[in-house]
Rosetta silent file (secondary structure, phi, psi, omega in degrees, C-alpha in Angstrom):
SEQUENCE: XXXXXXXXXXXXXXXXXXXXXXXXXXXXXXXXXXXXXXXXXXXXXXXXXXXXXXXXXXXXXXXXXXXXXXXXXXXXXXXXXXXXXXXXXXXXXXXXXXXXXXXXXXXXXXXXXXXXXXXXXXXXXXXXXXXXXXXXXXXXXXXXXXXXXXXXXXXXXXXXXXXXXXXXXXXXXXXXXXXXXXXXXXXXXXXXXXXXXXXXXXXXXX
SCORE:     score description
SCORE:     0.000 S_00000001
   1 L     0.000  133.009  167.104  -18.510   -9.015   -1.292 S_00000001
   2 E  -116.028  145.496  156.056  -22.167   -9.510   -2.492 S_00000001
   3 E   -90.350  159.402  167.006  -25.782   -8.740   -1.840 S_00000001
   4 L   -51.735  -47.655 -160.822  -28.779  -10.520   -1.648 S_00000001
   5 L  -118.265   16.489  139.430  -30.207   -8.105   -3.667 S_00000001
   6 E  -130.171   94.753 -161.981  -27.726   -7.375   -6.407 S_00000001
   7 E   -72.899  -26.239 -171.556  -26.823  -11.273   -6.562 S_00000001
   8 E   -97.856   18.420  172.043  -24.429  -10.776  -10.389 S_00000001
   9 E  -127.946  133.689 -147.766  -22.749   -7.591   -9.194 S_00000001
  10 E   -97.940 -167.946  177.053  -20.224   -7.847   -6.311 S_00000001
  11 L  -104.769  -22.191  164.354  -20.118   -4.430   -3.934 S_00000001
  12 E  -155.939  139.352  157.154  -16.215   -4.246   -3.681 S_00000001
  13 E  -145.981  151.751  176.006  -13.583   -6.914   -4.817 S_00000001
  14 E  -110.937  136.795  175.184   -9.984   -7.415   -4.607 S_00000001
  15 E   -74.138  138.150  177.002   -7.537   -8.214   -6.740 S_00000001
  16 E  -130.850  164.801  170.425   -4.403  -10.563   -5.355 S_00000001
  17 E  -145.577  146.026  177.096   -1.583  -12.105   -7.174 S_00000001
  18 E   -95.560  152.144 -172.586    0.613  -14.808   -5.641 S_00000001
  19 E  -158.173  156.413 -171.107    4.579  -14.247   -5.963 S_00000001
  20 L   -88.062   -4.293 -152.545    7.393  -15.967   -5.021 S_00000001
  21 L  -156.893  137.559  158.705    8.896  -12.449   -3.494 S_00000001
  22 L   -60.106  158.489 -156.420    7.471   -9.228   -2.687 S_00000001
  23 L  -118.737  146.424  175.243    7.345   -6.985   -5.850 S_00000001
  24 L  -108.330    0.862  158.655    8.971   -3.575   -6.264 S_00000001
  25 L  -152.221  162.627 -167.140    7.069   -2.739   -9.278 S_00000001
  26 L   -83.650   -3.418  166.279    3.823   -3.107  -10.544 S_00000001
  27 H  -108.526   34.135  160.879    4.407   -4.975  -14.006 S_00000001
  28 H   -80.207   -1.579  170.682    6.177   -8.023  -11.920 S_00000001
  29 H   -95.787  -56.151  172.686    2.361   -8.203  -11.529 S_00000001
  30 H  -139.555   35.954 -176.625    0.943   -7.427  -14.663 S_00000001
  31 L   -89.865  165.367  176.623    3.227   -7.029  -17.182 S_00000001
  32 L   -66.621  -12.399 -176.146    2.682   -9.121  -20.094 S_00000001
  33 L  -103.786  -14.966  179.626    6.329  -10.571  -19.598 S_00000001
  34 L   -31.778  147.731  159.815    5.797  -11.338  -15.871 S_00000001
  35 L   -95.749  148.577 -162.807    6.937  -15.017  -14.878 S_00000001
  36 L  -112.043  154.358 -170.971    4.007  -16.954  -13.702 S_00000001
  37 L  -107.763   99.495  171.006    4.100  -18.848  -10.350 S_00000001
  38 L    -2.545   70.305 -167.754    2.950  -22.069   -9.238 S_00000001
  39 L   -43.332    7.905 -167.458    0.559  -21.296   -6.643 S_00000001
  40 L  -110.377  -24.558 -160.481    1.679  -24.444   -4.722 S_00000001
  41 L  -122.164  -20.629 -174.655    5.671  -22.869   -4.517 S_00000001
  42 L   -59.735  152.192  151.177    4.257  -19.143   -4.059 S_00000001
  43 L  -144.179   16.620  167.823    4.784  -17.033   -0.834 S_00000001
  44 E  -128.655  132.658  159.467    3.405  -13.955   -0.814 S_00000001
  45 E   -89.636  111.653 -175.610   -0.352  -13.342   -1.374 S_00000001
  46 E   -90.342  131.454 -172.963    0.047   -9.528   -3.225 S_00000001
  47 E  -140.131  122.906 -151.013   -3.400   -7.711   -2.832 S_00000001
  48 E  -102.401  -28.950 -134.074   -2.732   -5.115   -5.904 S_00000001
  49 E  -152.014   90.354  140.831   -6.583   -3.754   -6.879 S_00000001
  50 E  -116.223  103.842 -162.406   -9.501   -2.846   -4.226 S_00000001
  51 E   -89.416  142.851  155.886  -12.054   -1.336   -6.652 S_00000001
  52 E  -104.632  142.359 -147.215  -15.613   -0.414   -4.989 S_00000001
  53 L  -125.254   18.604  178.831  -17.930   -1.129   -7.390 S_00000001
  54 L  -157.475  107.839 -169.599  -21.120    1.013   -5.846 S_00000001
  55 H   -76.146  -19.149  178.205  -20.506    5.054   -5.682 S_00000001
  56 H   -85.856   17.104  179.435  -23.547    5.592   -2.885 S_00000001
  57 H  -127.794   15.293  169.023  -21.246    2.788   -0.586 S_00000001
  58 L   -71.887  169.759 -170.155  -17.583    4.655   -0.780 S_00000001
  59 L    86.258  -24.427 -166.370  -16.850    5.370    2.427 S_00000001
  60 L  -107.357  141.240 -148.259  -18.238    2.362    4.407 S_00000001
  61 L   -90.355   76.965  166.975  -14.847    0.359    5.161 S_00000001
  62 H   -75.947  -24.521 -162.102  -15.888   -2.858    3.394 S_00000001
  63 H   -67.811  -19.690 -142.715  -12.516   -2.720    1.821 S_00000001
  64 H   -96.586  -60.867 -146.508  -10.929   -3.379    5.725 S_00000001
  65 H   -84.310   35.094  159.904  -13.437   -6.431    6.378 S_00000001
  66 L   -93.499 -102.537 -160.043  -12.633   -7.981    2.516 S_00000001
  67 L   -45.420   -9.601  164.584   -9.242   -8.296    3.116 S_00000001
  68 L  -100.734   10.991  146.367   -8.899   -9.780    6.282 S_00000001
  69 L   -64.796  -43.562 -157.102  -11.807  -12.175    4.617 S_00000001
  70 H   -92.568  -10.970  178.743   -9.104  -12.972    1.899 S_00000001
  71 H  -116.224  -10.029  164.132   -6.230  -13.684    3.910 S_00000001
  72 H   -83.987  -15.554  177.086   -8.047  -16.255    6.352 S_00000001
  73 H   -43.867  -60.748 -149.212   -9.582  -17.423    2.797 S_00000001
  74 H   -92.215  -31.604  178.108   -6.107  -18.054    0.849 S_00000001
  75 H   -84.893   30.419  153.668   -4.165  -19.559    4.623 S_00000001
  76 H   -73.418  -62.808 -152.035   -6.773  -21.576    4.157 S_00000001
  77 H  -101.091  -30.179 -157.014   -6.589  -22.741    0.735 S_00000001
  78 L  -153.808   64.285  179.600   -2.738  -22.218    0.493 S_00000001
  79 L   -61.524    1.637 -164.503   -1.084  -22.947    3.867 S_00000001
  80 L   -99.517  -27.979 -172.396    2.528  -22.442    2.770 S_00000001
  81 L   -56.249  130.609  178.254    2.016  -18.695    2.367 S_00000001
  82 L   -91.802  -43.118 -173.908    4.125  -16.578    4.570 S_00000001
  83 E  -125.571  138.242  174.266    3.619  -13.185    3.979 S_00000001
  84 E   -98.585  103.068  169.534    0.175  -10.929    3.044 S_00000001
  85 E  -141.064 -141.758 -168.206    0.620   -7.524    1.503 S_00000001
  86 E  -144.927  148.391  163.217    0.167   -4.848   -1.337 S_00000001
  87 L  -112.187  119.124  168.769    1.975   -3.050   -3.927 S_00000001
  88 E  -114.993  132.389  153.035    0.071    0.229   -3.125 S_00000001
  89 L   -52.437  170.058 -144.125    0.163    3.554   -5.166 S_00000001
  90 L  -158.078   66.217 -169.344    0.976    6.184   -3.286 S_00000001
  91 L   -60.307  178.180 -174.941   -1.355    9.478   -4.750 S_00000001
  92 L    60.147  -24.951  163.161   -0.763   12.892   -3.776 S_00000001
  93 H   -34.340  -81.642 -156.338    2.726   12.453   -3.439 S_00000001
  94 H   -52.196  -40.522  171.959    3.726   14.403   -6.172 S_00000001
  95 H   -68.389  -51.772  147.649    1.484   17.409   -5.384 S_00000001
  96 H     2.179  -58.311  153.306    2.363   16.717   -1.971 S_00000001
  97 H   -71.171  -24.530 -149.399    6.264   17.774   -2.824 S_00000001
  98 H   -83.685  -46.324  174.524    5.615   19.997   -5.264 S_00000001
  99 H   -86.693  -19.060  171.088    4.411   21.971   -1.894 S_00000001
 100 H  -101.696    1.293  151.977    6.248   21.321    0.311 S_00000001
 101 H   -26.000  -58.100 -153.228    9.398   21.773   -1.810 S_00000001
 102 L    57.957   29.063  158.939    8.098   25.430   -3.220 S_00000001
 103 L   115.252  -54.622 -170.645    7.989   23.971   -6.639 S_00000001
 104 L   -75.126  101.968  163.999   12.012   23.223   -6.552 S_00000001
 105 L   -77.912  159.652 -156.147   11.903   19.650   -7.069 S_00000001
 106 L   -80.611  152.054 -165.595   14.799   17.360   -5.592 S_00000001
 107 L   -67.994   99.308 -160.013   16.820   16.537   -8.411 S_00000001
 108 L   -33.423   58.844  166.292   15.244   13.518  -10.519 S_00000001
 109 L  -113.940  125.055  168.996   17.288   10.525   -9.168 S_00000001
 110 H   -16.370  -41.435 -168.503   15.350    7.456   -7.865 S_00000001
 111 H   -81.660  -33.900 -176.957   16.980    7.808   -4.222 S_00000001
 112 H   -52.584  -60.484 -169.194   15.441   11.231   -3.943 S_00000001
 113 H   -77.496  -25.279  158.917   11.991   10.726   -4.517 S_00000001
 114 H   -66.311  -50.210  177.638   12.173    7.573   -2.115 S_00000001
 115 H   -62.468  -32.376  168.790   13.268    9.379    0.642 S_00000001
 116 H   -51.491  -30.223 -176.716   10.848   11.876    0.363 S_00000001
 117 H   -76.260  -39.600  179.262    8.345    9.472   -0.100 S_00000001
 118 H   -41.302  -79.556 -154.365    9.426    7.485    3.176 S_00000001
 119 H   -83.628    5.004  167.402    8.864   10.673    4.936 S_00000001
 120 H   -65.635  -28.383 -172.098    5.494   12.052    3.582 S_00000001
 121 H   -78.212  -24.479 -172.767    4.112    8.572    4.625 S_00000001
 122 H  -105.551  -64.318 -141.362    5.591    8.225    8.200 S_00000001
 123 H   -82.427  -43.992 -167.168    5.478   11.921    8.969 S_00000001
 124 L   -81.358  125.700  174.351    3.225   13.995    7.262 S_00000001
 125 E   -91.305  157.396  162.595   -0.572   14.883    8.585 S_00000001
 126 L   -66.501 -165.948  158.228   -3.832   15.981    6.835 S_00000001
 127 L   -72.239   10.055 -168.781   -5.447   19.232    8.672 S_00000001
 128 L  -113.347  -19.107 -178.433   -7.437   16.672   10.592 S_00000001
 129 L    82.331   52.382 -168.562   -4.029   15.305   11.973 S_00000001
 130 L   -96.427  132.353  126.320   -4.490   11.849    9.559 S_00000001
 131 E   -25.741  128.427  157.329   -1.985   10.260    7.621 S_00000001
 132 L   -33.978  -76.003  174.426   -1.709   12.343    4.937 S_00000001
 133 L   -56.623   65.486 -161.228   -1.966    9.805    2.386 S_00000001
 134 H   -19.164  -63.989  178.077   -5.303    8.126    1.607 S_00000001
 135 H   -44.023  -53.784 -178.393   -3.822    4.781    0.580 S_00000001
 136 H   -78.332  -11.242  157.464   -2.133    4.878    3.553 S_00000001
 137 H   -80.157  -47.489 -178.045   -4.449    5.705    5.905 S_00000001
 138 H   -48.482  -68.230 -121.613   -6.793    2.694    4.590 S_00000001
 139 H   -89.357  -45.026  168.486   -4.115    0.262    5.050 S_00000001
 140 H   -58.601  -20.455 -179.880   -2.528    1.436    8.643 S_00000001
 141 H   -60.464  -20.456 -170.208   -5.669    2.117    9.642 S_00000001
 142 H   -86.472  -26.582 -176.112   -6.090   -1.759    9.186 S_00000001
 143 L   121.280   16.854  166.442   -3.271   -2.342   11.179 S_00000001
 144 L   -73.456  125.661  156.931   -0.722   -2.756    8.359 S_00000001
 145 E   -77.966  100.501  150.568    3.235   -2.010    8.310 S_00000001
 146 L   -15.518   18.016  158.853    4.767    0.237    5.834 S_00000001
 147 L    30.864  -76.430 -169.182    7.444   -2.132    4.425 S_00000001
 148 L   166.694  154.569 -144.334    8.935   -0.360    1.702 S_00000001
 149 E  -119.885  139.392 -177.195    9.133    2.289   -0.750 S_00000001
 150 E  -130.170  124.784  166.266   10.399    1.501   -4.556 S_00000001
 151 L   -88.455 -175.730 -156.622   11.067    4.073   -7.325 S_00000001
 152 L    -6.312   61.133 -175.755   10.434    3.641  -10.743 S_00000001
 153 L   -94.452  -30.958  163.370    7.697    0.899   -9.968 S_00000001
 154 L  -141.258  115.317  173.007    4.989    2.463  -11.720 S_00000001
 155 L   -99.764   28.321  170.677    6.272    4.301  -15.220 S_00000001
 156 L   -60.549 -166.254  168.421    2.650    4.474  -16.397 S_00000001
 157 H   -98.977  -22.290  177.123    1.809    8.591  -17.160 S_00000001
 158 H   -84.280  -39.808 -170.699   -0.699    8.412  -14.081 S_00000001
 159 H   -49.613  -56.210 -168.375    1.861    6.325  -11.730 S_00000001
 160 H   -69.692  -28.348  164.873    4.635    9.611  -12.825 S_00000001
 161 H   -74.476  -35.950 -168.634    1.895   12.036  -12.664 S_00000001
 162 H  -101.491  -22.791  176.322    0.551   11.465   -9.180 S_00000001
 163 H  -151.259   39.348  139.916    3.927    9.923   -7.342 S_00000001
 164 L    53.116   82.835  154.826    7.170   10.196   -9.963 S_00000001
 165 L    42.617  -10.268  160.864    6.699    6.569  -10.254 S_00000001
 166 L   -18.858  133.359  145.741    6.634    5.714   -6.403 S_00000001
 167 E  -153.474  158.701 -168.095    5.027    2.628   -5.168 S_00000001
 168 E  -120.021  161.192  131.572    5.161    1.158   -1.320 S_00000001
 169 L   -48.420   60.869  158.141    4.822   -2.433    0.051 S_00000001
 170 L   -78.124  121.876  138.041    2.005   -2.773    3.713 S_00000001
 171 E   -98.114  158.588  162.435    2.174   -5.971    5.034 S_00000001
 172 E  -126.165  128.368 -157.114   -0.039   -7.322    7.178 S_00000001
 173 L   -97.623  124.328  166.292    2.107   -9.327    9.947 S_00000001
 174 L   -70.559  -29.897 -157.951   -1.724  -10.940   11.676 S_00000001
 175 L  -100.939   36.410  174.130    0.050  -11.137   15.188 S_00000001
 176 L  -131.394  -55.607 -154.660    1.141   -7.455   14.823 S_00000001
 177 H   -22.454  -65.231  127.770   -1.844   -5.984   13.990 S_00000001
 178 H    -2.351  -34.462  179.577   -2.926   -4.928   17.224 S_00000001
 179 H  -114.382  -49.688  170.934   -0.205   -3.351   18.157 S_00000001
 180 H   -35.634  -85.560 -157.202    0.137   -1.369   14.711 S_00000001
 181 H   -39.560  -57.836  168.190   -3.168   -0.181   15.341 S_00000001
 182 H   -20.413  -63.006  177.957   -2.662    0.672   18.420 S_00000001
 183 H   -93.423   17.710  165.855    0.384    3.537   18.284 S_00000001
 184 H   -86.905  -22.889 -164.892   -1.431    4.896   15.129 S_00000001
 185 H  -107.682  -22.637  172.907   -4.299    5.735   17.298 S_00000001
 186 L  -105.616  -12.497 -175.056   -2.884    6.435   20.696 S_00000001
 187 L  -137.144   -1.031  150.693    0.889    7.867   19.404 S_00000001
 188 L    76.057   28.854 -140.197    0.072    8.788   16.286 S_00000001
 189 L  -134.191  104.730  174.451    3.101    6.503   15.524 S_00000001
 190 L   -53.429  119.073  176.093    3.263    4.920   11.886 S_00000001
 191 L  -101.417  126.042  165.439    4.327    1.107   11.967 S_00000001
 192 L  -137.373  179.762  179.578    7.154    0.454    9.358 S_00000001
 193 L   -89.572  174.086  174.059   10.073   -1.651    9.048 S_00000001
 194 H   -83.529    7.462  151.261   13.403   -0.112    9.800 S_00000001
 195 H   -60.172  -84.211  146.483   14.624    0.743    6.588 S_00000001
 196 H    -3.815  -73.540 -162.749   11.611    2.825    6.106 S_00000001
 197 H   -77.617   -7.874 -174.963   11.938    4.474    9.141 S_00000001
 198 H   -70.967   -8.275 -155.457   15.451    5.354    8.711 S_00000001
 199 H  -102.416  -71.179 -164.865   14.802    6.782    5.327 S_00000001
 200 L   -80.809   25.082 -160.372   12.154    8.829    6.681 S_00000001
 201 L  -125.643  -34.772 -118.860   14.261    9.772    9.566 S_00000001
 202 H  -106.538  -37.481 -174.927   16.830   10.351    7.059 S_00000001
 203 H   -75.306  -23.226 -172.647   14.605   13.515    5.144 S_00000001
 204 H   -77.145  -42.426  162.147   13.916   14.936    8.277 S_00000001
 205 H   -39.968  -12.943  160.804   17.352   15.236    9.439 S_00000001
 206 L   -88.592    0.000    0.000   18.130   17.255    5.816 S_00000001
């Protein structure tokens, strides 16, 4: 998005990458070894990156109306695409366990730290009674479904420092939207797929 009055600098933009699959880790995006896709055979538009690029405008949810600019944009442009989502980071996790845990972390296998993550994301509120999870508040807030949760997806040192390599999957299904939004705001009710919720179903029940 641009202004009139800063015409060479944009005010937020997003990054996307077309794939033939949704991605479970973040260098099927941008590793230097990635396989590159025809954009004519892709079928998922991946939205990877929404940087705001003016600190007196965080907060005002340009980031909401950009991406639903970018997906009537690209089934515009690229009518074969089927599905719109994100490989999102997932911050706060790790402190996020680390408390509720009492420190004694679940023992460093891949399966662990996804279910845990499944349920900080469906279950757990801020003191305001939010999703927890900033990323994840943006993107259900838009009306997005939780998808799916991947381990060792980001092995950078910040991806292991803030969520032990965690990264999740929102799509946005257009003729669900509505309805997401809906039981986030009247039932408090997280839309995911069922894998997801069974996962996070699966920590509480431990």
């Amino acid at each position: 998005f641009f202004h009139p009055q800063l015409p060479d600098e944009p005010l937020i933009f997003v990054e996307v990458a077309l794939t033939a699959n949704l991605p479970s880790a973040i260098d099927q995006i941008i590793g230097a070894d990635r396989p590159l896709v025809d954009p004519q055979s892709a079928k998922c538009a991946i939205f990877y990156s929404i940087s705001n690029c003016q600190d007196g405008l965080r907060g005002i949810p340009f980031g909401n109306y950009l991406i639903k600019r970018v997906v009537d944009l690209l089934r515009g442009e690229l009518t074969h695409l089927t599905t719109f989502a994100t490989l999102s980071p997932v911050p706060g996790f790790a402190t996020w366990l680390a408390r509720a845990s009492d420190g004694e972390l679940p023992p460093v296998e891949d399966s662990a730290y996804v279910v845990r993550a499944a349920d900080y994301l469906v279950n757990a509120r801020s003191p305001k009674g939010e999703v927890a999870n900033s990323v994840a508040r943006f993107h259900l807030g838009n009306g997005a479904r939780l998808e799916a949760v991947h381990a060792d997806a980001d092995r950078s040192p910040n991806g292991i420092r803030q969520s032990h390599g965690i990264m999740v999957n929102y799509v946005y299904d257009l003729g669900a939207i509505e309805a997401n939004l809906l039981a986030l705001s009247e039932m408090d009710v997280v839309a995911a797929s069922p894998k997801v919720l069974k996962l996070a179903q699966s920590a509480v029940q431990d």
